[in-house]
C-alpha positions as CSV (number, residue, x, y, z in Angstrom):
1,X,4.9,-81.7,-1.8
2,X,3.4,-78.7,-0.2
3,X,3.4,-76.7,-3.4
4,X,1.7,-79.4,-5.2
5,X,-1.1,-79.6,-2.5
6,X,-1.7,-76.0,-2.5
7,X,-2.0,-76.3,-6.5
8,X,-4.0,-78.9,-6.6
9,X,-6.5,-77.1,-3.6
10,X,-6.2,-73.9,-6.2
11,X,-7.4,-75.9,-9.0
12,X,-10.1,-77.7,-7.6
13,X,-11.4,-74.1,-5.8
14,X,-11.3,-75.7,-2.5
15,X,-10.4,-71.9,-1.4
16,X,-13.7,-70.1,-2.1
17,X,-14.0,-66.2,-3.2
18,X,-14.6,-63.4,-0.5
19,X,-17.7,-62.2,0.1
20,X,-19.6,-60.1,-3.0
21,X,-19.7,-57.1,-1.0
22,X,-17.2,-55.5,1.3
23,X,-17.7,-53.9,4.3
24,X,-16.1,-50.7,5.2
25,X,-15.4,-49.3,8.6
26,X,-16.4,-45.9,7.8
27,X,-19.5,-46.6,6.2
28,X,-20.5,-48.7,9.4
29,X,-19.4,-45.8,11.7
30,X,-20.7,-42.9,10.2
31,X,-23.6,-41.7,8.5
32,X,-24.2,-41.2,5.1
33,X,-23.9,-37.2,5.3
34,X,-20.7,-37.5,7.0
35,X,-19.2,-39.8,3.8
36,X,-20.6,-37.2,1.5
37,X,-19.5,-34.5,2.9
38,X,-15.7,-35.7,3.1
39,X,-13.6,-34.7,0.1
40,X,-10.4,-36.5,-1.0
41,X,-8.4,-33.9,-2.2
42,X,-4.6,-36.2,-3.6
43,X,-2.4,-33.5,-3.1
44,X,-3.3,-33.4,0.4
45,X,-1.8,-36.3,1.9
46,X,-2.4,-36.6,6.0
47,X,-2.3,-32.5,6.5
48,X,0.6,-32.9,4.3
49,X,1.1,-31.8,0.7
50,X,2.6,-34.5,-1.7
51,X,5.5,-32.2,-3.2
52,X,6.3,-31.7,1.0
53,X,6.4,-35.3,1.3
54,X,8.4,-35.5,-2.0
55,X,10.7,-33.2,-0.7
56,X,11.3,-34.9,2.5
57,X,12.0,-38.5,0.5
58,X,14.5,-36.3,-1.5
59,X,16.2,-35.1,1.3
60,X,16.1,-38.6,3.0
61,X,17.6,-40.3,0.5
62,X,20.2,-37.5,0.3
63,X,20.8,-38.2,3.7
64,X,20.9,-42.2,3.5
65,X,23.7,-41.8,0.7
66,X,25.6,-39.5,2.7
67,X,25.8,-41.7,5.6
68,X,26.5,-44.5,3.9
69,X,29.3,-42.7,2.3
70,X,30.9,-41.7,5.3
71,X,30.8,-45.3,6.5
72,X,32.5,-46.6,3.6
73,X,34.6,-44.3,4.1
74,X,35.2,-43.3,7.7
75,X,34.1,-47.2,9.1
């Protein structure tokens, strides 16, 4: 009964859009020279570089199967 309320709500666009435009934190806290002076670099990922990160995931998966193992087999 709930699912056909909600469907019937969706279909007559009781739920309206968003707004048009969104508003962004940083634009509102900084100004304009500060936004276009900051450079998104995608290797660069928090002060860390993504084949760092991709090596630590490696390694922690390593790590998860290995305990895991030893569980199975240990108990």
């Amino acid at each position: 009964a709930d699912y056909s309320q909600l469907g019937f709500s969706l279909r007559s666009n009781i739920f309206q859009d968003g707004p048009l435009e969104s508003q962004s934190l940083m634009k509102e806290s900084y100004t304009p020279d500060v936004i276009q002076k900051a450079i998104w670099d995608p290797k660069n990922w928090h002060g860390r570089r993504t084949d760092e990160l991709g090596k630590w995931h490696q390694k922690n998966a390593l790590n998860l199967n290995l305990q895991k193992a030893f569980e199975d087999k240990y108990g």
